[in-house]
Structures are given as C-alpha cells and as structure tokens.
Backbone bond lengths (Angstrom), bond angles and torsions (degrees), N, CA, C in turn:
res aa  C-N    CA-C-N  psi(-1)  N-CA   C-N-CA  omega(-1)  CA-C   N-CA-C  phi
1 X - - - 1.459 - - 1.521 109.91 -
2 X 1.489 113.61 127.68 1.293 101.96 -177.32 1.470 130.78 -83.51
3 X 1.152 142.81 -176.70 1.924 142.87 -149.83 1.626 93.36 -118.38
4 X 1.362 111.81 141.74 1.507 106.77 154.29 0.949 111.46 -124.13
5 X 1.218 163.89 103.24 1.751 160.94 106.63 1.469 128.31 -7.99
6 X 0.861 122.74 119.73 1.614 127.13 -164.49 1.626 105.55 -139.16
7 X 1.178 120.90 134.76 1.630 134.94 163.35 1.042 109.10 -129.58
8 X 1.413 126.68 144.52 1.146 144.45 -173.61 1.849 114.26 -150.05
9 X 1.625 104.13 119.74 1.107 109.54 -171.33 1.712 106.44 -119.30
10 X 1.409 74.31 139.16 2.106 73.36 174.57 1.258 123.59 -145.67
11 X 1.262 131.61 121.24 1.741 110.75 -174.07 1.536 105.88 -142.84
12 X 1.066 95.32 135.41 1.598 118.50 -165.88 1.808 105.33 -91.20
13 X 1.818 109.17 -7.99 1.555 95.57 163.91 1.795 71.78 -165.73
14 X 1.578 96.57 -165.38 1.199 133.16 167.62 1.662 136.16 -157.54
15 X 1.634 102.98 157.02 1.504 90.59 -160.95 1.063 135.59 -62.45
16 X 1.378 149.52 104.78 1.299 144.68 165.24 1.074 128.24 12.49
17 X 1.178 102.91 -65.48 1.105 122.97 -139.69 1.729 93.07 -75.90
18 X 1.521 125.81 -25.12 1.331 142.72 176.22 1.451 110.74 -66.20
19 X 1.777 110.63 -32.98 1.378 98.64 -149.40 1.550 87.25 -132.38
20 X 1.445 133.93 57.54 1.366 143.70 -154.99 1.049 108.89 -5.06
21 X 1.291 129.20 103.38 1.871 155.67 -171.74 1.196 108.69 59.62
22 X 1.699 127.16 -43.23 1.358 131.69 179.36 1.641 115.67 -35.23
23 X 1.757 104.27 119.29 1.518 110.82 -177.40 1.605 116.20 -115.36
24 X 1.644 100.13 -2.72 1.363 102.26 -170.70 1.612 140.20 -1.11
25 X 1.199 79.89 77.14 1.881 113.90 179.82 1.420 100.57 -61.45
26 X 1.248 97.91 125.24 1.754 114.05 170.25 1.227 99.18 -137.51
27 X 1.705 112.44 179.94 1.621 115.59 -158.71 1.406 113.79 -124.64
28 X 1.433 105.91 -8.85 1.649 104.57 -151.75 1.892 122.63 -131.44
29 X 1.736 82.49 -11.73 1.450 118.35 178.51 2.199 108.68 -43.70
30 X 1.473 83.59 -73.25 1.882 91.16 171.63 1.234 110.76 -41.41
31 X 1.407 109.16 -71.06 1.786 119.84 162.33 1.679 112.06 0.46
32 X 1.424 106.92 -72.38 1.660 137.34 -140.19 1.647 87.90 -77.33
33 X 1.472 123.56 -38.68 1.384 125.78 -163.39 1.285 100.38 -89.55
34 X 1.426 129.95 -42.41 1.394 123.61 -179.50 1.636 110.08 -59.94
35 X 1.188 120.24 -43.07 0.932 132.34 -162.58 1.837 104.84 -54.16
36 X 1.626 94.74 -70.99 1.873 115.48 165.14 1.322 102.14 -43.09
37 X 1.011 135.70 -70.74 1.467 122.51 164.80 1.349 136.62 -25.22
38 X 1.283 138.33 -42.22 1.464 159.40 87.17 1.463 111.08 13.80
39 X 0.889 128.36 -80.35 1.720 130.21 148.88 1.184 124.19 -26.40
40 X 1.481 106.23 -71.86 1.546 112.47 -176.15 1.780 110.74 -50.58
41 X 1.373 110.83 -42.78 1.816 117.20 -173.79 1.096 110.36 -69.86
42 X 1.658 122.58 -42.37 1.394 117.64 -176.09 1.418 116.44 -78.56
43 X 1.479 110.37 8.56 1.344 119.52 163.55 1.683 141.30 -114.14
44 X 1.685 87.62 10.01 1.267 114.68 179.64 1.615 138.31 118.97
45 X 1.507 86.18 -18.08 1.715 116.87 -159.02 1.203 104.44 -70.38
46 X 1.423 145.50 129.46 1.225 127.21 145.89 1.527 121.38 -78.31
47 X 1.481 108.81 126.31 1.490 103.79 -171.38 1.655 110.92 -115.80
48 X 0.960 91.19 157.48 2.091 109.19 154.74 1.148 97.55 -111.57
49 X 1.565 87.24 152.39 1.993 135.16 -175.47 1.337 94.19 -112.75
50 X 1.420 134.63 117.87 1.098 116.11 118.59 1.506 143.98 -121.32
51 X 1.015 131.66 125.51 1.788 137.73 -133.55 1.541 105.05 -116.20
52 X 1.205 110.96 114.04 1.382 119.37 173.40 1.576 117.71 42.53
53 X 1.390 123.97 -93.98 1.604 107.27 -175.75 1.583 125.94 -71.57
54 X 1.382 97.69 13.58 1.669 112.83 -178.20 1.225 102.86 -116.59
55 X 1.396 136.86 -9.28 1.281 131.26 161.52 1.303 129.38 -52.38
56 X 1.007 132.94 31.06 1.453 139.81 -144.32 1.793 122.18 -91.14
57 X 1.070 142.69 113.03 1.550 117.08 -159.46 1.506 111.88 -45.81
58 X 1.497 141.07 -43.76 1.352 142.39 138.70 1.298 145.42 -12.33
59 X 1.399 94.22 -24.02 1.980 121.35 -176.14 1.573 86.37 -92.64
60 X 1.273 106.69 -63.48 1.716 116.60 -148.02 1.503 97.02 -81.55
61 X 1.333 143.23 -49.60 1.110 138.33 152.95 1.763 123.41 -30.83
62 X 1.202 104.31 -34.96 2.185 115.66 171.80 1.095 84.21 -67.72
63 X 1.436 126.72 -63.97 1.305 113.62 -146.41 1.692 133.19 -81.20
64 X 1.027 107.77 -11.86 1.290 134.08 171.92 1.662 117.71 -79.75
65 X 1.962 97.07 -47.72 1.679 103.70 159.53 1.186 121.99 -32.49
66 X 1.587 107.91 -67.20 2.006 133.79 157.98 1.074 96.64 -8.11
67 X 1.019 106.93 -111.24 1.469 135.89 -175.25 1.911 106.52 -17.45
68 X 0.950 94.00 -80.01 2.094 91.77 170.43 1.428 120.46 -42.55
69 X 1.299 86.93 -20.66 1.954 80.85 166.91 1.613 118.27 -97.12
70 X 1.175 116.67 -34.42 0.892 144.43 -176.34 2.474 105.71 -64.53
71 X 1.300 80.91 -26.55 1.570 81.75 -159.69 1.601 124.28 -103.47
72 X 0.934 148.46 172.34 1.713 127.22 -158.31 1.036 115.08 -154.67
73 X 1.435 142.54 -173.99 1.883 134.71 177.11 1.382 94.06 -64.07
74 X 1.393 145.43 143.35 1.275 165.82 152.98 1.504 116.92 80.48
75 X 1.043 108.97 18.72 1.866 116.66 156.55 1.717 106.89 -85.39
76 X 1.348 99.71 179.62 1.576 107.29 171.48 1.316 110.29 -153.22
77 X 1.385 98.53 172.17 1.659 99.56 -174.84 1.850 85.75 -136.52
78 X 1.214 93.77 155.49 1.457 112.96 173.76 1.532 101.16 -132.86
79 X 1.496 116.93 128.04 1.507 127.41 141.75 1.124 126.09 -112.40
80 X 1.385 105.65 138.32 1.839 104.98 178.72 1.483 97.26 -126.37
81 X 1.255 115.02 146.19 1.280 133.78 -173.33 1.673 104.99 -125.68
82 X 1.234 96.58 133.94 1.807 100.37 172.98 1.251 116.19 -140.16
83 X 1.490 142.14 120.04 1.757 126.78 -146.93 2.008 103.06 143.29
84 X 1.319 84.12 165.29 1.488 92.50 -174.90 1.997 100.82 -72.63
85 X 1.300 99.60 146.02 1.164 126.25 169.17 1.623 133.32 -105.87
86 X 0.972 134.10 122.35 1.525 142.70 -151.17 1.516 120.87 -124.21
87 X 1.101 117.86 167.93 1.747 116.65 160.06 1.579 107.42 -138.24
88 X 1.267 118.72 170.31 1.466 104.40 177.70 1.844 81.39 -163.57
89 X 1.476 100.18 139.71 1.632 129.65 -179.44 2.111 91.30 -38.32
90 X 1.306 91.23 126.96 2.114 83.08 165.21 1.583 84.73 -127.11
91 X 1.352 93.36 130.64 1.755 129.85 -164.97 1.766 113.48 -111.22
92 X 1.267 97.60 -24.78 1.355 101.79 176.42 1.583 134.00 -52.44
93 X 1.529 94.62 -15.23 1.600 103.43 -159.87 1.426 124.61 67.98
94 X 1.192 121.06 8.64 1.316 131.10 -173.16 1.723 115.49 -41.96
95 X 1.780 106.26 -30.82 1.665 130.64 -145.63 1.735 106.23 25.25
96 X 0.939 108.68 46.17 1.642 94.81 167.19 1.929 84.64 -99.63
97 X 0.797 156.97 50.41 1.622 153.11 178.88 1.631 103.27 -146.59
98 X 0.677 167.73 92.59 1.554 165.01 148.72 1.503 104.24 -25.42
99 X 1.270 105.15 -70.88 1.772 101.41 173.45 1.666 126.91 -76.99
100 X 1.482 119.99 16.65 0.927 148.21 177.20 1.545 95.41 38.46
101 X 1.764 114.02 87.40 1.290 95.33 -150.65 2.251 63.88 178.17
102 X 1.617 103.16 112.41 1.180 107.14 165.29 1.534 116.03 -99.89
103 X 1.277 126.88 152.51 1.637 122.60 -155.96 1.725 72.30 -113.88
104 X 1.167 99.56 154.66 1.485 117.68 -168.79 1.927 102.65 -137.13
105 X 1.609 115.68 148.45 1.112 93.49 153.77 1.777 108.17 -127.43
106 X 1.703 116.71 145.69 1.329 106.31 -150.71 1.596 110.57 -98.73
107 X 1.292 92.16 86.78 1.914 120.32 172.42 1.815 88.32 -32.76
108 X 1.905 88.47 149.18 1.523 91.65 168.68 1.871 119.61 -81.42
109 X 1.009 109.77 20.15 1.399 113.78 167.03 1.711 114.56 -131.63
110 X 1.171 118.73 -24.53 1.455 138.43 158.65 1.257 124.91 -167.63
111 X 1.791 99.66 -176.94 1.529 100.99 162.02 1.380 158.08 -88.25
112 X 1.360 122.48 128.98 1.182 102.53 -139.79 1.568 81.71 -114.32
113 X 1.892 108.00 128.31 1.273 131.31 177.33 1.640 113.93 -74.21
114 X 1.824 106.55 137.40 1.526 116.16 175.25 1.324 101.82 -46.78
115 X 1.533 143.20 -31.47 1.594 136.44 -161.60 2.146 92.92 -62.56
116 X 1.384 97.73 -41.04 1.549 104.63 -151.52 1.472 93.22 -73.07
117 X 1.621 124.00 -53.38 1.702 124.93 165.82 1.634 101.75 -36.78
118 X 1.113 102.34 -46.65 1.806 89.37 -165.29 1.520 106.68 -70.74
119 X 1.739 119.08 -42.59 1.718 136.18 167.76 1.927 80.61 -30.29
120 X 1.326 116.95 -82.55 1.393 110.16 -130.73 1.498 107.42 -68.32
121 X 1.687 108.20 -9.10 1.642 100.47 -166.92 1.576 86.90 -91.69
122 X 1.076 151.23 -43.57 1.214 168.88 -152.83 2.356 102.12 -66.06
123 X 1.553 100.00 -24.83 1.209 111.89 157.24 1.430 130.43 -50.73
124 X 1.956 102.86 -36.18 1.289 122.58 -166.75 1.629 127.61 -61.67
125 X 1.201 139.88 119.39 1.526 128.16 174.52 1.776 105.34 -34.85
126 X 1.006 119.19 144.32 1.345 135.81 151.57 1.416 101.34 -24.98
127 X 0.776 125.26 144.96 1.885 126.96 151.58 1.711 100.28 90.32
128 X 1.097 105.90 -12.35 1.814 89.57 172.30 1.439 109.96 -87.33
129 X 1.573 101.63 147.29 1.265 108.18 158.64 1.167 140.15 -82.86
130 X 1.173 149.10 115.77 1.152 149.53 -168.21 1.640 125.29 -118.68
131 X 1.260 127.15 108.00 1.334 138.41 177.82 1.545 121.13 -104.27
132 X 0.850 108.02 128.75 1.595 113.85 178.58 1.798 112.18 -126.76
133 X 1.810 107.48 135.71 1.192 114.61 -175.23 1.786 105.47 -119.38
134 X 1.043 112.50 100.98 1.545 99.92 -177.71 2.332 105.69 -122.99
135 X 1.466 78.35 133.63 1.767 102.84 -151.29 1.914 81.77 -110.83
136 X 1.491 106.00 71.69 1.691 107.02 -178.11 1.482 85.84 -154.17
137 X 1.419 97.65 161.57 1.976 115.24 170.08 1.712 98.24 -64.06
138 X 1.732 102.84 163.60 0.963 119.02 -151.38 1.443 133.32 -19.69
139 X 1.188 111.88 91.68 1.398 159.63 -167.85 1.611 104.03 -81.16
140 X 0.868 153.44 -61.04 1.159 163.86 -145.02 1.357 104.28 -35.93
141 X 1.048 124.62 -94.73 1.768 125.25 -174.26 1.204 103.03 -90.28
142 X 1.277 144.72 36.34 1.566 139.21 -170.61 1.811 106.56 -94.55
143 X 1.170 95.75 34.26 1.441 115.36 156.90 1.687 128.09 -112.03
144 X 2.181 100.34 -10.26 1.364 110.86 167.27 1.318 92.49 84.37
145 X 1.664 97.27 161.08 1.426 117.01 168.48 1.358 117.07 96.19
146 X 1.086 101.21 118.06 1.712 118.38 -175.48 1.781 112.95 -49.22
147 X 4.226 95.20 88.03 1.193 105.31 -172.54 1.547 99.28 -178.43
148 X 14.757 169.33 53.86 1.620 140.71 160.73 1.561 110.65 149.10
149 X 1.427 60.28 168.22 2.013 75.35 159.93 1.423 108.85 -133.74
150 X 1.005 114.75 141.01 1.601 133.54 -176.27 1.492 107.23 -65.39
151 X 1.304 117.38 128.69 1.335 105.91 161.36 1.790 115.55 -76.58
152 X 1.418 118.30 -153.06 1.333 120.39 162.40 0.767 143.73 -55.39
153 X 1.368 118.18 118.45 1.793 115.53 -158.43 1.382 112.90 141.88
154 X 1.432 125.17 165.52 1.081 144.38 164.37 1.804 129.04 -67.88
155 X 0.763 113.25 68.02 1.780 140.94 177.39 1.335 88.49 -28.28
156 X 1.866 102.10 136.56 1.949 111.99 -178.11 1.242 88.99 -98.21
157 X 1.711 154.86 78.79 0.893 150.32 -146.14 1.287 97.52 -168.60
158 X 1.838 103.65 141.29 1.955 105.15 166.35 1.429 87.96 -77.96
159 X 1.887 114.45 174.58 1.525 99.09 -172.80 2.000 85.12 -102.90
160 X 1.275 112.93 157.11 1.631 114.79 154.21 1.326 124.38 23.88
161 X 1.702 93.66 -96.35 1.217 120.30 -151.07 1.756 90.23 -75.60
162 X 1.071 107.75 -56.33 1.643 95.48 172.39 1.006 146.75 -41.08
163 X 2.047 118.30 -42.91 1.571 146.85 127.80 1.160 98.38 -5.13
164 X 1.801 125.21 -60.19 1.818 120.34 -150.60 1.624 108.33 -86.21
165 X 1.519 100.42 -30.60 1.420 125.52 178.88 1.362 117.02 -45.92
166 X 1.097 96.78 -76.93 2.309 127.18 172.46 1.444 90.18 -48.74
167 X 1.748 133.68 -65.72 1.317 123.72 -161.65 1.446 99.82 -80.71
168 X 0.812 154.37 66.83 1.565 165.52 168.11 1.597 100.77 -139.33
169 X 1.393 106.38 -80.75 1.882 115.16 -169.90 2.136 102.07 -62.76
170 X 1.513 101.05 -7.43 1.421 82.54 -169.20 1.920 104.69 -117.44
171 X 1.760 106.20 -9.16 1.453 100.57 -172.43 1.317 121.16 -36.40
172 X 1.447 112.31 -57.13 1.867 103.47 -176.05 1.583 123.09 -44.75
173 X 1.442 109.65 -41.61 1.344 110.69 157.01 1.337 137.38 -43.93
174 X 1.358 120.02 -50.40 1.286 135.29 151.42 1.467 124.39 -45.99
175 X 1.328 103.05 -44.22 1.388 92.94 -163.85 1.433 101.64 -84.06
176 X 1.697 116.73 -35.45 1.705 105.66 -177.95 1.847 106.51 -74.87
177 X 1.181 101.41 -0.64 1.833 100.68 167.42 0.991 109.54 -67.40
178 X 1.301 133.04 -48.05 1.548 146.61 175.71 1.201 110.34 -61.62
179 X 1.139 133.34 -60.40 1.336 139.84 -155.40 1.851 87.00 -66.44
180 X 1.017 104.45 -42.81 1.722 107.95 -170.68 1.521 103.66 -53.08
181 X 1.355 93.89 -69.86 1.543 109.83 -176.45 1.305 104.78 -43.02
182 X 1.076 141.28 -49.12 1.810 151.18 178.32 1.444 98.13 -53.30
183 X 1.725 132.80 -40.58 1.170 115.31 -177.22 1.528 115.79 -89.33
184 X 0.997 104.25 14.01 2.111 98.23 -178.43 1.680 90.38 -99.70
185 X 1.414 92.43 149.32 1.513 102.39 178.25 1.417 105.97 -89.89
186 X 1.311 103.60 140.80 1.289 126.55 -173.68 1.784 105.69 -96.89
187 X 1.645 95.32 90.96 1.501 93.55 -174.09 1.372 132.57 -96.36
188 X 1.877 115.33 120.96 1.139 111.66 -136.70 1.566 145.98 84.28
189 X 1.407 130.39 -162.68 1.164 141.19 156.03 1.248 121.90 -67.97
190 X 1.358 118.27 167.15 1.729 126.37 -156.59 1.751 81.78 -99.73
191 X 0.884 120.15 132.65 1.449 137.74 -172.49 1.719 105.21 -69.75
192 X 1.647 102.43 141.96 1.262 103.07 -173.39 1.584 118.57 -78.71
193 X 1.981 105.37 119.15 1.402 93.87 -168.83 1.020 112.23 -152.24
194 X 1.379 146.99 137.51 1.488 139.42 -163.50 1.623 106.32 -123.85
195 X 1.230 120.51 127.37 1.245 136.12 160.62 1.200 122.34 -89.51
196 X 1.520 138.74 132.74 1.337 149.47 164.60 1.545 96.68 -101.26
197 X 1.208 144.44 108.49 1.378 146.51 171.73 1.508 108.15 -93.08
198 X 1.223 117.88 159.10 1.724 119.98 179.46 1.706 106.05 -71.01
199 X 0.922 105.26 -18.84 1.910 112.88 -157.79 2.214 103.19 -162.72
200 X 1.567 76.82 -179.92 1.610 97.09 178.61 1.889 94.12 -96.30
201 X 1.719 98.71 152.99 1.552 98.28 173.28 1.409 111.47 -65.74
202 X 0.972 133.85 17.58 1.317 133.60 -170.40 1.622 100.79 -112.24
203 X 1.490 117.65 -37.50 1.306 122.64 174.52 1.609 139.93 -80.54
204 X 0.868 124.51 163.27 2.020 128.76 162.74 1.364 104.47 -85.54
205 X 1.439 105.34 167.56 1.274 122.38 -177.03 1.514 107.59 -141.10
206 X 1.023 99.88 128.30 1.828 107.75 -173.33 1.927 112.13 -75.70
207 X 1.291 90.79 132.22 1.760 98.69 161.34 1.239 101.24 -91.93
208 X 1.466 92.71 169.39 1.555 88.13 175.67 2.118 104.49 -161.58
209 X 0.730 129.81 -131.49 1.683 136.77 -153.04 1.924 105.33 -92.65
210 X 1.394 79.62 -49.73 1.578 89.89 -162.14 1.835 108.61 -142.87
211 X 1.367 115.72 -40.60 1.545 103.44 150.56 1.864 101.80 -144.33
212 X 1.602 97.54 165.56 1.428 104.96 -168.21 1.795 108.63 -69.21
213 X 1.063 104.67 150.40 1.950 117.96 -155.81 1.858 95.41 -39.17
214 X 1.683 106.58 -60.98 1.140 112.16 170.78 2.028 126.61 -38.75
215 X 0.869 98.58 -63.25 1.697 112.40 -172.55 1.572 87.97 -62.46
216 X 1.520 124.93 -45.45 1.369 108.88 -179.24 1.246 143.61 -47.10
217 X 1.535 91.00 -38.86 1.459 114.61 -178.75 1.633 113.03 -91.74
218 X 1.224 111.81 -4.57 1.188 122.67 167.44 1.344 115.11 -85.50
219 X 1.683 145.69 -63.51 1.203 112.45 125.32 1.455 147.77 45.75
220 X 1.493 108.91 -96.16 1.108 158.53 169.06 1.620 102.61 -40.96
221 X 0.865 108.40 -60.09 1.728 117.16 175.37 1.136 133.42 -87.50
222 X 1.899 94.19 -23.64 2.075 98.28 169.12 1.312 97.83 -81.56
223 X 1.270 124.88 -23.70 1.417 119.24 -170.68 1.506 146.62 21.52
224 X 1.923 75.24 51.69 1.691 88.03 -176.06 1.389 121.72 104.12
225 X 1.456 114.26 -16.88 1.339 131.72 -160.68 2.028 118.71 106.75
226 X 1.211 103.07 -21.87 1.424 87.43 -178.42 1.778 113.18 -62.27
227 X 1.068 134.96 -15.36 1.313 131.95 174.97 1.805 117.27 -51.79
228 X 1.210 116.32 151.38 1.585 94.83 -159.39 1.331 94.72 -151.05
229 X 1.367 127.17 -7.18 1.633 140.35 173.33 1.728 102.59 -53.93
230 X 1.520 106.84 152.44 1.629 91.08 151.55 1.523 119.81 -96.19
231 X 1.516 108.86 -116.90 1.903 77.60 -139.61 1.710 85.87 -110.86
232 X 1.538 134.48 -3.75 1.508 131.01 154.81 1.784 111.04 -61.35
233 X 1.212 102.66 -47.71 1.668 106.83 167.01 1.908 119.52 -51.21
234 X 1.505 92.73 -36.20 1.255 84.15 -152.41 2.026 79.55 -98.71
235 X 0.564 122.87 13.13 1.912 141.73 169.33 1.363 88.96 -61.36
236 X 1.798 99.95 -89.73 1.326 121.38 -159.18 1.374 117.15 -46.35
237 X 1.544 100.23 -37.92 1.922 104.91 -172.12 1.635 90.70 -60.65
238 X 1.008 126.11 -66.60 1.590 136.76 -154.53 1.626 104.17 -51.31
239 X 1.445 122.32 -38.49 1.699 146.84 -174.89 1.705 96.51 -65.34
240 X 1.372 115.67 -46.78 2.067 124.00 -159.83 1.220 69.90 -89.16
241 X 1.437 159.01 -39.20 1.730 117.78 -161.86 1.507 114.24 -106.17
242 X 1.772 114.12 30.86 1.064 109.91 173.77 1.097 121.28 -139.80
243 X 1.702 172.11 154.92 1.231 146.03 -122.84 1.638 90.99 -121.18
244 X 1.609 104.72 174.46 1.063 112.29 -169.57 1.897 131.28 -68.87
245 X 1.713 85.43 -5.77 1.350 115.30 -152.81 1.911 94.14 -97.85
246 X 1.574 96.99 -34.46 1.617 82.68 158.81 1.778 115.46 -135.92
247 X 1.394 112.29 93.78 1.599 122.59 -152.42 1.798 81.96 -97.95
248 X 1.164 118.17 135.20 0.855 135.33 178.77 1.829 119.79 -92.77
249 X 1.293 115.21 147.28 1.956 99.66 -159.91 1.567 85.32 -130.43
250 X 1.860 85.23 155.80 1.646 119.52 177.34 1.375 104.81 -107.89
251 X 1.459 111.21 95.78 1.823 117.68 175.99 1.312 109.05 -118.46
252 X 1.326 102.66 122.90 1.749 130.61 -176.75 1.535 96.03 -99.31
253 X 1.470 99.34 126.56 1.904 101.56 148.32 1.585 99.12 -138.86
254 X 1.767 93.06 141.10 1.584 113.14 175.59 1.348 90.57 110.32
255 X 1.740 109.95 -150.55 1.012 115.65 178.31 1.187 115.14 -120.67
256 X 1.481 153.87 65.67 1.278 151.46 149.91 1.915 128.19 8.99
257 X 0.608 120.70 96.90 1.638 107.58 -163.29 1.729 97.12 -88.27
258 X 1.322 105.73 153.64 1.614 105.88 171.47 1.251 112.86 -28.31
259 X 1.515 97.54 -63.14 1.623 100.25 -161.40 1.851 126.48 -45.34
260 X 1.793 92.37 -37.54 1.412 79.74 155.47 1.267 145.40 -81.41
261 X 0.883 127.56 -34.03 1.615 158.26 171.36 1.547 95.19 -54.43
262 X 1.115 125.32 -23.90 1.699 129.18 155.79 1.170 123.20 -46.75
263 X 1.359 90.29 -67.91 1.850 113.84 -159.54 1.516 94.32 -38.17
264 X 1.401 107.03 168.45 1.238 148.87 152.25 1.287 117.96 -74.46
265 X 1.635 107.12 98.31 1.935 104.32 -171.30 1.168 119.06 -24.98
266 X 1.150 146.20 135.48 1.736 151.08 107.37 1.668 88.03 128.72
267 X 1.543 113.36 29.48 1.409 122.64 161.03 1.441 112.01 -64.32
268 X 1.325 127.66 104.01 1.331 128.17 143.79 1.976 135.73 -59.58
C-alpha cells in the first residue's frame, strides 16, 4: 500500500527583524494550510502544519528531508505553500531562468529559492510522486527547472522597493547559495513533479477574508471530494473561477507519465 506525506506551510506575516521592519501581514495564509491539511487527511495523507513562526527555511527543509527518507517508488508527497511570493535577480548565468528572475517563496526568516524546492525534491527516490500547491505571487514555475496586474485586494507579494532593498543587504548570501547549489551534482533526471501555482511568475495572487482567492477556488472544485477529474481537469476548473489577472499555471518537471497526470488529485 502506498505512503502519502503532506506539509503544509502558511504564514500570515514574517519576522522583521529578517526583512528590516517589514512584517507583511496577510489574513488567510494559516487559514489556507489548515484547510490543505483537512484535505490532505481526509485523503489519507499524513501531514505537517507549519504556521507562521515555524515556517522557517530549516523547519521546511527537515521536513521535506523526512519525508524523502521516509518515501519510496509509488508513494507521494504533497506540499502546499501559502505566503508571500518573490523573485530575486539570478546573476550566475546559470540560463536555467528565461527571465533571469528566480521565483522565491518568502520563508518567515527568508527566501527560500526555486533551485532549493527543486534541491529538496531532487532528494526523492525515483518513482515518487510529488505535487506541489503554492497559493503566493508569481508562482508559476517556483518548482524550478528549465518553464499582471492585480485586481482588488491584498497582493501575496514582497512589495518592489523592498524586493531591491533585502536583495542588496542579502546578495552575497544568495549568490554563494547558488553557486553552492550549482556545485552538487544533480543526479539523474529532474524528478517527477507537478505544480498547480496560484498565478503566472509574472503575476500577484490575492488574499482574501478567510482563504487566499487561489486555495479558495481550489476548495471550491474538490468540493469535499466529489471532484473526479485528474489533475489538468482539475487545473482548468481552478483557472475558470479566477480572473485573467490572476490565471493560475500547470508546471511539469521530469517526466510525468499519463498515469499520473490522470489520477484524481491527492490519490494515494
């Protein structure tokens, strides 16, 4: 019988003290993880929570380690992410970025780069499945691997000027993160893994009351379980209940075989 593993992160601000005064308070983040969590169990998964001051790149990095050890050819892991979303200049020349432009997601102590999401899935045995849901601004490929304007509302986004701010006092960090990450061998193929993102990297992603626009409408379409599409079906449903301004993307790295790309989400 196969394993499901699930983490779920959500943070409704972060520490200051990381991001010079910046607390970027959002409302719906905790919300969004309990919820996936809720999902994830009534579907078999055993999951971790971790909620705002446990979001930590250190927390989520253990926990994901776990899990890869823990996991085998035909199990899966699910992560859902809920929290502001970022980009930061990639300088390396690497060209694995087209817009030379790394999608970040913004840990409550920092940012944690698509190279490092891709590092931790790249841990995984062959044969697991792995899905990732992340409900943050430009989202799009923030699973890595060589793939707007906001309407009303509160944008899951660092703002600009802050983005240029943080990547100024923090480049050397960044950049010998990279350079690191560039020296581990990448063994094999890019591990089979599908992302549902809230938006395109180009876009925001709305908070909202009680869960973020994305996770809502996601929800909305599992509805409990009666949804029965696999996971391009269950793409599209989630894409028609949200405006054009935040279209949500289907990014594959590796090779995906029908059979998964079939299933019925959060199929174990």
């Amino acid at each position: 019988m196969a394993t499901g593993l699930a983490l779920h992160v959500g943070l409704n601000r972060v520490d200051p003290g990381r991001y010079d005064g910046w607390e970027g308070t959002l409302t719906a983040c905790e919300n969004d993880a309990h919820d996936m969590a809720r999902l994830a169990r009534a579907a078999g998964f055993e999951s971790t929570v971790l909620l705002t001051p446990d979001g930590t790149a250190a927390q989520v990095t253990a926990v994901l380690a776990e899990a890869a050890a823990r996991l085998g050819p035909g199990d899966i892991l699910l992560l859902t992410y809920s929290g502001h979303g970022s980009r930061l200049p990639e300088t390396t020349g690497s060209g694995d970025e087209p817009d030379a432009l790394d999608e970040t997601l913004v840990l409550y102590d920092r940012q944690f780069l698509d190279d490092e999401v891709q590092r931790a899935f790249r841990a995984f045995a062959d044969g697991v499945r792995i899905v990732a849901l992340f409900d943050c601004c430009h989202s799009g490929t923030g699973i890595e691997v060589p793939g707007g304007t906001a309407a009303a509302g509160t944008a899951r986004h660092l703002p600009e000027p802050r983005q240029r701010q943080l990547y100024d006092r923090d480049r050397d960090f960044y950049e010998e993160l990279r350079r690191s990450l560039a020296k581990e061998p990448a063994d094999g193929a890019a591990p089979d893994a599908l992302l549902i993102s809230a938006c395109q990297d180009d876009q925001v992603a709305l908070d909202g009351d009680i869960n973020g626009a994305f996770t809502g409408a996601l929800l909305r379409v599992w509805d409990d379980g009666v949804f029965r599409g696999g996971y391009r079906d269950f793409h599209r449903a989630i894409q028609d209940r949200l405006p054009p301004t935040q279209r949500p993307n289907l990014h594959l790295t590796g090779s995906p075989d029908a059979d998964f790309l079939n299933q019925r989400p959060f199929t174990i």
